[in-house]
One Martini backbone bead per residue (centre of mass of N, CA, C, O) as a GRO file, in nm:
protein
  445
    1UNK     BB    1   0.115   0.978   2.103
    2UNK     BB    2   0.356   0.793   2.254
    3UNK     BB    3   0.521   0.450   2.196
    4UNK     BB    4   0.640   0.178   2.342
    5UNK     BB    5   0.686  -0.124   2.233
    6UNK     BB    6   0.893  -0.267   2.444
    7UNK     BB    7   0.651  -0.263   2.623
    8UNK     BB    8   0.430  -0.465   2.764
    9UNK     BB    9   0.191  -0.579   2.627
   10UNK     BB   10   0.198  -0.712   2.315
   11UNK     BB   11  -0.080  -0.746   2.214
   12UNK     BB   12  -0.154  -0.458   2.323
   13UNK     BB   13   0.052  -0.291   2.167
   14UNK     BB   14  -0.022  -0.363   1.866
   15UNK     BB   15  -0.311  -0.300   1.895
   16UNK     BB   16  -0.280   0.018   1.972
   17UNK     BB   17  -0.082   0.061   1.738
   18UNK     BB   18  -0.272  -0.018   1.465
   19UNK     BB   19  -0.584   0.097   1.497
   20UNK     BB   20  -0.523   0.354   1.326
   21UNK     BB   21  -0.413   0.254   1.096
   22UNK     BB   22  -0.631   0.072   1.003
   23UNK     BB   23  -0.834   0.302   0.992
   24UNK     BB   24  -0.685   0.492   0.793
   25UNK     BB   25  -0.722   0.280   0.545
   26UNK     BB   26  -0.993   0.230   0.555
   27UNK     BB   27  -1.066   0.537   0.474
   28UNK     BB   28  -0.903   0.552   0.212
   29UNK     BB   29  -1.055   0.248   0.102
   30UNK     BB   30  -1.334   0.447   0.150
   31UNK     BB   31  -1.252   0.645  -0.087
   32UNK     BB   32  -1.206   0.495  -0.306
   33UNK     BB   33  -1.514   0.336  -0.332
   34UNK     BB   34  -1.620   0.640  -0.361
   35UNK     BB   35  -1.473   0.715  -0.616
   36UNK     BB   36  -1.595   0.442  -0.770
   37UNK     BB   37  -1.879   0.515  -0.689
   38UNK     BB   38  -1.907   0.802  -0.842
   39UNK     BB   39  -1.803   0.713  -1.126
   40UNK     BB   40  -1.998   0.450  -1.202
   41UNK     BB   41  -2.282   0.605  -1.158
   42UNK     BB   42  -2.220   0.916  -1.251
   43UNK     BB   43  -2.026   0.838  -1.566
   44UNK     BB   44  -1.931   0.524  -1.599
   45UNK     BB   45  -1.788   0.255  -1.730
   46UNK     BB   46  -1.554   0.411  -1.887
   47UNK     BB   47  -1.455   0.572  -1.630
   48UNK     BB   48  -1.400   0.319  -1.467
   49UNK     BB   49  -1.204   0.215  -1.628
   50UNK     BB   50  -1.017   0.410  -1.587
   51UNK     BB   51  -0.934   0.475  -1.322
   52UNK     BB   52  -0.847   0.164  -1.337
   53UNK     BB   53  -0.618   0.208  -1.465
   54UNK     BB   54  -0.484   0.362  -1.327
   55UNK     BB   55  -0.440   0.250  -1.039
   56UNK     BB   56  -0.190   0.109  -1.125
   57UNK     BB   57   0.016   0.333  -1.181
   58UNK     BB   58  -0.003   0.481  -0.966
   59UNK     BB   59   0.071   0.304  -0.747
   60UNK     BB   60   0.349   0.209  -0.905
   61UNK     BB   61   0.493   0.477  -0.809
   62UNK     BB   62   0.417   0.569  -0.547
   63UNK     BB   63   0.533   0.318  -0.409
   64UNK     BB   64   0.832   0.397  -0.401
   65UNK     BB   65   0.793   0.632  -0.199
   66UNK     BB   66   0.656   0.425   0.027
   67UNK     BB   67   0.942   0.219   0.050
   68UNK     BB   68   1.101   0.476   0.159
   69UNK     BB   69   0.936   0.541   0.434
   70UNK     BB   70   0.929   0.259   0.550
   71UNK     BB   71   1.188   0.191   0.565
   72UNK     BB   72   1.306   0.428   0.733
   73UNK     BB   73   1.072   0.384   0.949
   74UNK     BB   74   1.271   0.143   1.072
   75UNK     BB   75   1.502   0.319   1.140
   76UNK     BB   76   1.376   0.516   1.345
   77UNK     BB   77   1.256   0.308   1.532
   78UNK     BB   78   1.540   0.186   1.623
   79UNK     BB   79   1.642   0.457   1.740
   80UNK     BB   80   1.453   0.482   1.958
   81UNK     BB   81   1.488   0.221   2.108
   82UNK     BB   82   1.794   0.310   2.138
   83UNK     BB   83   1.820   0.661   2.196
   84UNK     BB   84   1.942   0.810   1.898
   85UNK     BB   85   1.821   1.083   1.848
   86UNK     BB   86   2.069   1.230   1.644
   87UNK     BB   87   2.054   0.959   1.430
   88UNK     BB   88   1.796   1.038   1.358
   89UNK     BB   89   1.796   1.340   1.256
   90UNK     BB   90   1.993   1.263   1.036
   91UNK     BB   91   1.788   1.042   0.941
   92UNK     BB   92   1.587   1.230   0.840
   93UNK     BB   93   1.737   1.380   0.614
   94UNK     BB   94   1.823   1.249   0.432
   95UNK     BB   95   1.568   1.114   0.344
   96UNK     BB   96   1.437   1.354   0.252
   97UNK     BB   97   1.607   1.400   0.010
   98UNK     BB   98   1.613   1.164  -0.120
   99UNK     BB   99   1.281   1.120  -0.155
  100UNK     BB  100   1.227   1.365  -0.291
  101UNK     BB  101   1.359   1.381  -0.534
  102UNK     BB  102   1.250   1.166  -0.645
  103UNK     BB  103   0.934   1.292  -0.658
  104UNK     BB  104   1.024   1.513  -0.893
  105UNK     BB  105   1.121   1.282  -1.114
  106UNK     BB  106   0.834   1.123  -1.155
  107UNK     BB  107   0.664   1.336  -1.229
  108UNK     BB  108   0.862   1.412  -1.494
  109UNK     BB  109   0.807   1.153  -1.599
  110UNK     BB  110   0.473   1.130  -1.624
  111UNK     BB  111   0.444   1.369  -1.792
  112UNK     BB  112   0.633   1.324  -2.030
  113UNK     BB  113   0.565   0.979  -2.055
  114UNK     BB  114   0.206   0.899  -2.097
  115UNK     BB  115   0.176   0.792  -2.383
  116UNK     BB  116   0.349   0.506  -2.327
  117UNK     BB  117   0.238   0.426  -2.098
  118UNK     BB  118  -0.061   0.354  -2.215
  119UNK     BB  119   0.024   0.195  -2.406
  120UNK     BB  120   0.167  -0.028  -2.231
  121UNK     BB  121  -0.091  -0.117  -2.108
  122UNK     BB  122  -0.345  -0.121  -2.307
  123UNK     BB  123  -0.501   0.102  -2.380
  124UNK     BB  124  -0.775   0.174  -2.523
  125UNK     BB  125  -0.879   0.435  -2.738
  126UNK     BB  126  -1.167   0.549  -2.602
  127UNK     BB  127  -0.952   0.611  -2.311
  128UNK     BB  128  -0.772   0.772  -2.312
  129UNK     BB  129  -0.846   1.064  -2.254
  130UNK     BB  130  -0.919   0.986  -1.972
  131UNK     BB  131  -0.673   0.882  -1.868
  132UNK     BB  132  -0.464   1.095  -1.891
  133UNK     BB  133  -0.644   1.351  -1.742
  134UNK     BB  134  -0.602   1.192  -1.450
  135UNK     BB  135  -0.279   1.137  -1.433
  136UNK     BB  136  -0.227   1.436  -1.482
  137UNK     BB  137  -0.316   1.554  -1.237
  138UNK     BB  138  -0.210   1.334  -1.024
  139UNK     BB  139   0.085   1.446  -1.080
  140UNK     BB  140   0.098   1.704  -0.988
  141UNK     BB  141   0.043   1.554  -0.648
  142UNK     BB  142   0.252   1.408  -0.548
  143UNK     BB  143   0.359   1.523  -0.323
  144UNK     BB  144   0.213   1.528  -0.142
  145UNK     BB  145   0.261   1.233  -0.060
  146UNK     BB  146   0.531   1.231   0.007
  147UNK     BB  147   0.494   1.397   0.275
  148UNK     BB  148   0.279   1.236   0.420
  149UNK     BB  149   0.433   0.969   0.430
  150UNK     BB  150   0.668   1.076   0.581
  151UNK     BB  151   0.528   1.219   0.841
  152UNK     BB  152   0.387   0.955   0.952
  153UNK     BB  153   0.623   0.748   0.932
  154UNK     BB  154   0.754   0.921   1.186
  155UNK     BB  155   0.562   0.876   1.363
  156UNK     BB  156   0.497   0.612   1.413
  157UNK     BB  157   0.820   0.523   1.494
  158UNK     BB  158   0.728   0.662   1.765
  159UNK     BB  159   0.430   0.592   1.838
  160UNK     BB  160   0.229   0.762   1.640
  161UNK     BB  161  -0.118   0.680   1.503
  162UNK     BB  162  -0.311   0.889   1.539
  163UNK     BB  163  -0.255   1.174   1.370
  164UNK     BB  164  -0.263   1.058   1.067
  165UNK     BB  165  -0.587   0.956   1.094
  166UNK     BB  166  -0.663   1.190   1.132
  167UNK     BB  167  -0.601   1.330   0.845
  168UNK     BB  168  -0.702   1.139   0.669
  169UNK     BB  169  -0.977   1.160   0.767
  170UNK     BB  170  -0.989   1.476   0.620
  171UNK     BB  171  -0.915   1.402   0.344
  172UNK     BB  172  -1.160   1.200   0.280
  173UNK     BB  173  -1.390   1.367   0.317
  174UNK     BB  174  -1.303   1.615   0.136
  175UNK     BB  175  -1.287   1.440  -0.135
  176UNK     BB  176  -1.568   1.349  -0.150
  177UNK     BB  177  -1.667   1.675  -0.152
  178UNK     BB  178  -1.530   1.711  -0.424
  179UNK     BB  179  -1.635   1.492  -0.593
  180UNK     BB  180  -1.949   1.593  -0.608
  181UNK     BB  181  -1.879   1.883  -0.693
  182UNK     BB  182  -1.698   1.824  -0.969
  183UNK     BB  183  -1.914   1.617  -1.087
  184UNK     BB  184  -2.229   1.727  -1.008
  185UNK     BB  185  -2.187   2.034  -1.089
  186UNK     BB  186  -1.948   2.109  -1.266
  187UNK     BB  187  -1.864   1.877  -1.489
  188UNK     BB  188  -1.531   1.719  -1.459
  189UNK     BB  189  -1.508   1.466  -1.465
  190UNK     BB  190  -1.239   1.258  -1.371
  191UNK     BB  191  -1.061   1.522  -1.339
  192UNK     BB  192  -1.225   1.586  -1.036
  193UNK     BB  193  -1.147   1.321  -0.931
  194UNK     BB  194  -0.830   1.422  -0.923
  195UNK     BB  195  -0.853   1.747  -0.787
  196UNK     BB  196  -0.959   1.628  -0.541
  197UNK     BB  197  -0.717   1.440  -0.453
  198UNK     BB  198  -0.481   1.680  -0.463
  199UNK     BB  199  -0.612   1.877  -0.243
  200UNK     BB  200  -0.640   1.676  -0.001
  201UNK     BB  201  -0.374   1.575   0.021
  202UNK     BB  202  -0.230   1.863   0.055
  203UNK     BB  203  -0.356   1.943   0.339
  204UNK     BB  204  -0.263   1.675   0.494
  205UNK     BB  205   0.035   1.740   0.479
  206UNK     BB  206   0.040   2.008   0.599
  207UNK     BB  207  -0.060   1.931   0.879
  208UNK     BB  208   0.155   1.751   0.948
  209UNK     BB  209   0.406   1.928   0.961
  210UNK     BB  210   0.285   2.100   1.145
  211UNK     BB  211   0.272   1.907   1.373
  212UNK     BB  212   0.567   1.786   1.403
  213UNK     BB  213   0.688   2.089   1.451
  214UNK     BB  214   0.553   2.126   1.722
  215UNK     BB  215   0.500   1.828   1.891
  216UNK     BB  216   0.812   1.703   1.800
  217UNK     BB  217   1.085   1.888   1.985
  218UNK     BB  218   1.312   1.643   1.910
  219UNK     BB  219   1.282   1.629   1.597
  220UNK     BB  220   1.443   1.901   1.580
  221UNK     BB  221   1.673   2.064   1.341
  222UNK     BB  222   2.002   2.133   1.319
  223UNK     BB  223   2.315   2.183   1.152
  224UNK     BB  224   2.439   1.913   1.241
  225UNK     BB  225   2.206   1.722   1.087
  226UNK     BB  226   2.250   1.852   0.791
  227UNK     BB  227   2.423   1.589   0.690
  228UNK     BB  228   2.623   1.331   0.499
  229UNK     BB  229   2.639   1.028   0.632
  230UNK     BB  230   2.797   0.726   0.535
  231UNK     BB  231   2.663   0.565   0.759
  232UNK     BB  232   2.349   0.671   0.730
  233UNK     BB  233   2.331   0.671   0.389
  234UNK     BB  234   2.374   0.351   0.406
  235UNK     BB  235   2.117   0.266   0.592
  236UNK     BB  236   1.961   0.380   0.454
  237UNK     BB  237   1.958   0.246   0.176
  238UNK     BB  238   1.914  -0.036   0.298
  239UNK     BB  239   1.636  -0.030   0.361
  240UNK     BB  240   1.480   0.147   0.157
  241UNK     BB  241   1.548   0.029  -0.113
  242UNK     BB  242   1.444  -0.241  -0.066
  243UNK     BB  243   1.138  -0.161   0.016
  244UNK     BB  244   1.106  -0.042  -0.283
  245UNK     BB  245   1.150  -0.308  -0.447
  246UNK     BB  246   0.910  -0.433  -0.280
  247UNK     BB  247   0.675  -0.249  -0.392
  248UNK     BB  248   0.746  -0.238  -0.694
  249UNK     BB  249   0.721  -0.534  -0.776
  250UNK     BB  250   0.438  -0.534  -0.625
  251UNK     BB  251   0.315  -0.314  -0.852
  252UNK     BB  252   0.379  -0.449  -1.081
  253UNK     BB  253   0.249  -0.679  -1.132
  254UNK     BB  254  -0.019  -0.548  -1.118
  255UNK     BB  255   0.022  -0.389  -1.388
  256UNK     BB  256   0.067  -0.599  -1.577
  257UNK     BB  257  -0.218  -0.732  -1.523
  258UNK     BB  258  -0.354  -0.507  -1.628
  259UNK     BB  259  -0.304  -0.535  -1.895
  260UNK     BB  260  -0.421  -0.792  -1.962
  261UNK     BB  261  -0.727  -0.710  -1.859
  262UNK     BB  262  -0.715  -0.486  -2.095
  263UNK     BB  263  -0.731  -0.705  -2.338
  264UNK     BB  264  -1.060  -0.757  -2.227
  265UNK     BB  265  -1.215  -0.491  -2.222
  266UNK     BB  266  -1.426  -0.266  -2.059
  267UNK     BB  267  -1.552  -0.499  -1.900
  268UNK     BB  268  -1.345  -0.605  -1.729
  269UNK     BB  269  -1.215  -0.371  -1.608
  270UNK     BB  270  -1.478  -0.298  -1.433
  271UNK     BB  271  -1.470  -0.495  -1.292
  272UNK     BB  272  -1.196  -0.528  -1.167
  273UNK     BB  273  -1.232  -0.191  -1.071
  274UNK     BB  274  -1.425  -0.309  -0.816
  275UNK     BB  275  -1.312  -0.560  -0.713
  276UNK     BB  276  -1.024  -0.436  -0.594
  277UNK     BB  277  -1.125  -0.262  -0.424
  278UNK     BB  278  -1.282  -0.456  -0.226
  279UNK     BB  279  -1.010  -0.619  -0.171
  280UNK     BB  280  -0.839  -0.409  -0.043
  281UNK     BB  281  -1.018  -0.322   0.182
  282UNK     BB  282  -1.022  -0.639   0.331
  283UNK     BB  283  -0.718  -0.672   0.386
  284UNK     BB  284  -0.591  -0.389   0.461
  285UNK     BB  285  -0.579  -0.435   0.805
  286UNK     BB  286  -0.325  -0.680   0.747
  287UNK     BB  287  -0.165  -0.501   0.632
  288UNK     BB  288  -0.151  -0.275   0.874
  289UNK     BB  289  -0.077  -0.451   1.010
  290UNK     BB  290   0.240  -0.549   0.960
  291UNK     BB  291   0.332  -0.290   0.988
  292UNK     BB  292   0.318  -0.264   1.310
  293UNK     BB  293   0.478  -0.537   1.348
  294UNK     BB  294   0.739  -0.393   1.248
  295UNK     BB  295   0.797  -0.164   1.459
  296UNK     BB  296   0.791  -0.374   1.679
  297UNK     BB  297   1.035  -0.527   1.590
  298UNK     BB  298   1.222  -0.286   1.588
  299UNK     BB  299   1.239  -0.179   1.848
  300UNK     BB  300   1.305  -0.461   1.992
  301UNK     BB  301   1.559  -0.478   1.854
  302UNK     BB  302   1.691  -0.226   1.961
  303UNK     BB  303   1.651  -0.303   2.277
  304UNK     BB  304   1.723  -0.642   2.234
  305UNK     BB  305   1.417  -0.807   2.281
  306UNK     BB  306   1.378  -1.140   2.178
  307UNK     BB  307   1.116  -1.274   2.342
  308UNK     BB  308   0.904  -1.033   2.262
  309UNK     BB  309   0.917  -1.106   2.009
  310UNK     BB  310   0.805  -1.425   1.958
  311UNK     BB  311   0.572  -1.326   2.101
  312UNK     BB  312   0.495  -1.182   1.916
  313UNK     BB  313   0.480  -1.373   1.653
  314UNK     BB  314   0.238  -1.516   1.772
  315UNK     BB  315   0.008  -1.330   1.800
  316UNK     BB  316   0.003  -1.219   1.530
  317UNK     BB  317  -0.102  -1.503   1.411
  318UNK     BB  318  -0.352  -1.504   1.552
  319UNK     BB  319  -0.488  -1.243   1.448
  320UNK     BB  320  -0.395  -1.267   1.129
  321UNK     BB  321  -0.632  -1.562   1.107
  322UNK     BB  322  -0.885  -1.422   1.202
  323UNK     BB  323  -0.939  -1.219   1.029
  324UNK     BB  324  -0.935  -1.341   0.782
  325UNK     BB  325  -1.147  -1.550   0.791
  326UNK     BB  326  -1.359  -1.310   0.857
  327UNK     BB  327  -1.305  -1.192   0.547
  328UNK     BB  328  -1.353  -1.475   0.374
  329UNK     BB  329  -1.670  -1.518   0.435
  330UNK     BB  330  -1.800  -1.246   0.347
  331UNK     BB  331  -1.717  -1.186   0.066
  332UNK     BB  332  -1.803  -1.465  -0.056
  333UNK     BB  333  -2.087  -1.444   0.055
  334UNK     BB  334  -2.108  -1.093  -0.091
  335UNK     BB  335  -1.994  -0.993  -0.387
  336UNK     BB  336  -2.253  -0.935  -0.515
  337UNK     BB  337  -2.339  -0.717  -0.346
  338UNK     BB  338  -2.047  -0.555  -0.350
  339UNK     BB  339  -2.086  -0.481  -0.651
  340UNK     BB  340  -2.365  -0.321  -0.651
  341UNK     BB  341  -2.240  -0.055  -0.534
  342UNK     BB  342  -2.087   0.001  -0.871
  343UNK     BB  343  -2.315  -0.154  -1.028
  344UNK     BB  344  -2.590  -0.196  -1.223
  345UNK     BB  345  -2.828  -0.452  -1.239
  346UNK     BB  346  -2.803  -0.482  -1.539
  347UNK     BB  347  -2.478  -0.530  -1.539
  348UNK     BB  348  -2.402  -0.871  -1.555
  349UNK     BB  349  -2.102  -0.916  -1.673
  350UNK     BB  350  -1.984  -0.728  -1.456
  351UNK     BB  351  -2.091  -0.892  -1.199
  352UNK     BB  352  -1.962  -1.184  -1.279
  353UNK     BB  353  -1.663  -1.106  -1.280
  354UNK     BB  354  -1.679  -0.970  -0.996
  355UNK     BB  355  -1.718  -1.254  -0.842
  356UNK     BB  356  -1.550  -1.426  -0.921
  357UNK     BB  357  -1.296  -1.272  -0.806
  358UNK     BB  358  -1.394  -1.259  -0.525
  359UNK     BB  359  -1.390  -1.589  -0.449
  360UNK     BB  360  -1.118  -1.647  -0.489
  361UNK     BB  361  -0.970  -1.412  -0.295
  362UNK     BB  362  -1.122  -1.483  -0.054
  363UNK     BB  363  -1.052  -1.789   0.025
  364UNK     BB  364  -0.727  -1.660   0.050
  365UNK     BB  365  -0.660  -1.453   0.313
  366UNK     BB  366  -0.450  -1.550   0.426
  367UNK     BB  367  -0.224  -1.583   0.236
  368UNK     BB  368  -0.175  -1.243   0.253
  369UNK     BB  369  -0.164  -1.229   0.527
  370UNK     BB  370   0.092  -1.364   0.612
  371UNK     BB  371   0.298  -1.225   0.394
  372UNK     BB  372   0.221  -0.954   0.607
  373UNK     BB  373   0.422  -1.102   0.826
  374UNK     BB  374   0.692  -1.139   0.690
  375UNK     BB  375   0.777  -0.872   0.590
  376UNK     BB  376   0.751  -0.718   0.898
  377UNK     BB  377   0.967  -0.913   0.991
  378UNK     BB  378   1.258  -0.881   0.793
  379UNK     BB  379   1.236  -0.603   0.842
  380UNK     BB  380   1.232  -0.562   1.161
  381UNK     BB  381   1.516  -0.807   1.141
  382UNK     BB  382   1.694  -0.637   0.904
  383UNK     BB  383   1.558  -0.803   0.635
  384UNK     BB  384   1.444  -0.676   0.350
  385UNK     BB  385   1.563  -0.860   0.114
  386UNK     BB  386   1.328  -1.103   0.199
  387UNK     BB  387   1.107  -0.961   0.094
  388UNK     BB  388   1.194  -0.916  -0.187
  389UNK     BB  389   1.177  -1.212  -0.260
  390UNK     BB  390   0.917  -1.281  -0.197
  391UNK     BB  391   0.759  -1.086  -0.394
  392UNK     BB  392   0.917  -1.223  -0.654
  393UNK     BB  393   0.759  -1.476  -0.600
  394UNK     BB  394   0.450  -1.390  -0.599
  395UNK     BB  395   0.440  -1.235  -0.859
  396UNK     BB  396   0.613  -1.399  -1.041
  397UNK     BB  397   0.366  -1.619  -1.030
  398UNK     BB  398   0.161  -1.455  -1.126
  399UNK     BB  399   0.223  -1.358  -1.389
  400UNK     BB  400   0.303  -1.597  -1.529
  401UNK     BB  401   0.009  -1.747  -1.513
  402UNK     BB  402  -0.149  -1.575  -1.615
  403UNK     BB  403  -0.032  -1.580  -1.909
  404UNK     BB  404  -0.066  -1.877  -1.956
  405UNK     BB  405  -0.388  -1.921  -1.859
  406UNK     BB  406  -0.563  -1.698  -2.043
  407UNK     BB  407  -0.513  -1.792  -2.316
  408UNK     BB  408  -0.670  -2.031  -2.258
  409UNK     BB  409  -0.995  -2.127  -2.361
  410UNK     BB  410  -1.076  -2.298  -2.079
  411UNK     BB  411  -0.993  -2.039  -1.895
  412UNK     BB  412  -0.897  -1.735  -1.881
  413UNK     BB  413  -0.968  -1.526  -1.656
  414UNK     BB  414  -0.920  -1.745  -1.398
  415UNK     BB  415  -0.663  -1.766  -1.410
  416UNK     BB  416  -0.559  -1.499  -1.319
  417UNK     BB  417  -0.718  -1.525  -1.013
  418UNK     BB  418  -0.544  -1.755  -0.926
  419UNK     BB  419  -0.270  -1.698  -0.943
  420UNK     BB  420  -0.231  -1.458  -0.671
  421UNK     BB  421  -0.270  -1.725  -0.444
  422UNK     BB  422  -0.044  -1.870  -0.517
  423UNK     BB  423   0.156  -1.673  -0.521
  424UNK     BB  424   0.130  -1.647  -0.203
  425UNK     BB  425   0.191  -1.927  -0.085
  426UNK     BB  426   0.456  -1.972  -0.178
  427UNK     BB  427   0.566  -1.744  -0.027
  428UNK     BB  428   0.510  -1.839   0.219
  429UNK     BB  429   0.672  -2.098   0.256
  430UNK     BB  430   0.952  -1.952   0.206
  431UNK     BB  431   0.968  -1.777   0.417
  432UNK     BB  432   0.908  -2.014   0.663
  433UNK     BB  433   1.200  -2.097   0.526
  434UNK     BB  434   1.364  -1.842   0.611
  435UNK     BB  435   1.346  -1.837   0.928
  436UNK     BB  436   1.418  -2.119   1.006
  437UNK     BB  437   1.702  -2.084   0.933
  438UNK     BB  438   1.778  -1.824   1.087
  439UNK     BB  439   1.752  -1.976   1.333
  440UNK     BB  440   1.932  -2.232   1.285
  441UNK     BB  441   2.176  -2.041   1.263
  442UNK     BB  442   2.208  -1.934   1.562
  443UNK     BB  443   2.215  -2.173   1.717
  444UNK     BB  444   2.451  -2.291   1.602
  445UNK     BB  445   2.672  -2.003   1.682
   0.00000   0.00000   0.00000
């Protein structure tokens, strides 16, 4: 089913195309959740630091191509807005080449350079081989990644955020059951649970593409829109690049940010790798609505109707901070127990570390919220750059702060912490002065 945003209730048309995506992703961070109870519970401590060690440089890679698809998915909005099918058409060719090519070249980057890579994580010594093994099974099913997320991304664009929901959540049972049998049944360590990963991938990739082949019949390509058109591939460059320098800025300071907690030893990684599913968990929803806020505006900026942009933009602000705060309340009040999914009750020190991270992340969930309408806002009415830039506002002063205040032996691992909602807040600030001020020269002009 597609949808036209640009018409009928605003908040109810965010809101019935949010929350595909929103369950969607919690189906996704609830197999995360479900591969570190698995991990953690029956292969132990040091496997869960590795698997919790690769996942920020897998995100961090991936994010690259996730940037690429989101962007374009901007333009494809666009472009349905104003029923311009021809050079979607077009524009959808470009992008799958070039965002294609891109993926086959991390693959062999990170085949190739994978030993360089965990010394400059900080990967302990004794967790080598474990993280190594996870990382290169993982990346040899990039390309499958890529995939679904580009044709997910292109459903999306035109209004249809039920199908890729199906194959997600199809992907999901899939992973969690190869994960107990590769890991329980084969014992094959941390590889079962990268081969798990890639074969659930391939799989929901292979029926999204099926899908759109059969079921979208206005945008199956014809030889005429197989073309490199010049004004064509300045636009998908200009969304694309812009939205991945933004996904990959922001989850560089999250690898930065990991290899500092990686020089805090396996309790600290393993607390982390813990906490982090937790936390990206409690946030997904209003992060998966700002993505849906986005696509809210591009369409309507394509349509031209901006009174119900505005309308959009404080709907979207009162929703996404009833959620956060009562996400924030739940976190913050269960820290304790929400550590126990994945530590058992013995390890103290690891559920204490993993309490603390998350009553400090938990208290700020506004501020998370807030930042992620605010890229949704930037994307969709066409200015990507200052995503961007709040991007390296956010994380720029996360790393920053981390690295000094870690240090420090009075501060120590809670400065970490702490960075990380600073540095929200900050860009929520800078954010709302780069709005304010946009209108404000609208006004003036």
């Amino acid at each position: 089913m597609q949808h036209n945003l640009s018409e009928g209730s605003v908040t109810r048309a965010m809101l019935v195309f949010a929350y595909p995506m929103i369950l969607g992703n919690l189906l996704q961070q609830f197999y995360n959740v479900a591969d570190t109870l698995i991990v953690g519970r029956f292969l132990g401590a040091d496997a869960l630091a590795a698997v919790g060690a690769s996942f920020a440089l897998m995100t961090f890679l991936t994010s690259i191509l996730l940037g690429l698809c989101m962007g374009s998915g901007v333009v494809f909005s666009m472009l349905f807005g104003a029923s311009r099918i021809d050079e979607l058409k077009n524009n959808l060719f470009i992008s799958f080449a070039l965002t294609g090519i891109l993926a086959v070249i991390i693959e062999v980057f990170v085949l190739l350079f994978i030993n360089p890579l965990l010394v400059f994580m900080q990967i302990p010594a004794d967790l080598m081989t474990q993280t190594r093994s996870y990382l290169q099974i993982i990346f040899c099913g990039i390309f499958f990644t890529f995939l679904y997320n580009f044709f997910a991304s292109l459903s999306r664009s035109i209004g249809n955020s039920i199908i890729p929901l199906v194959f997600l959540a199809l992907s999901t049972i899939l992973n969690i059951v190869l994960d107990l049998l590769f890991i329980l049944v084969f014992h094959s360590e941390v590889g079962g649970a990268a081969l798990a990963t890639v074969l659930s991938q391939g799989i929901s990739a292979l029926l999204m593409i099926l899908y759109c082949i059969r079921h979208i019949p206005f945008l199956r390509l014809q030889r005429e829109h197989l073309l490199i058109r010049k004004d064509a591939l300045s636009r998908i460059l200009q969304y694309s690049l812009l939205t991945c320098i933004q996904q990959s800025i922001m989850n560089f300071g999250i690898l930065m940010v990991q290899g500092l907690v990686n020089s805090f030893g396996v309790t600290v990684m393993a607390a982390f790798a813990a906490a982090v599913k937790i936390d990206a968990f409690a946030y997904m929803p209003v992060q998966d609505f700002g993505n849906a806020f986005s696509t809210f505006i591009a369409q309507n900026q394509g349509a031209g109707k901006k009174e119900r942009i505005r309308l959009g933009i404080r709907s979207a602000i009162a929703t996404a901070t009833t959620f956060s705060l009562f996400i924030s309340v739940v976190v913050f009040s269960f820290a304790d127990k929400l550590m126990l999914l994945f530590i058992q009750p013995d390890q103290t020190d690891i559920i204490a570390i993993g309490v603390e991270y998350l009553r400090i992340e938990g208290a700020c969930y506004c501020g998370i919220g807030c930042l992620f309408l605010l890229y949704g806002l930037f994307r969709g009415l066409g200015k990507p750059g200052i995503s961007v830039i709040l991007t390296i506002i956010s994380l720029g002063t996360r790393v920053f702060l981390a690295y000094l205040l870690a240090p420090i032996p009075s501060i120590g691992l809670p400065g970490i912490w702490w960075a990380i909602p600073i540095g929200w807040f900050l860009a929520d600030f800078c954010g709302i002065g780069f709005y304010i001020f946009l209108q404000s020269k609208k006004s003036a002009a």
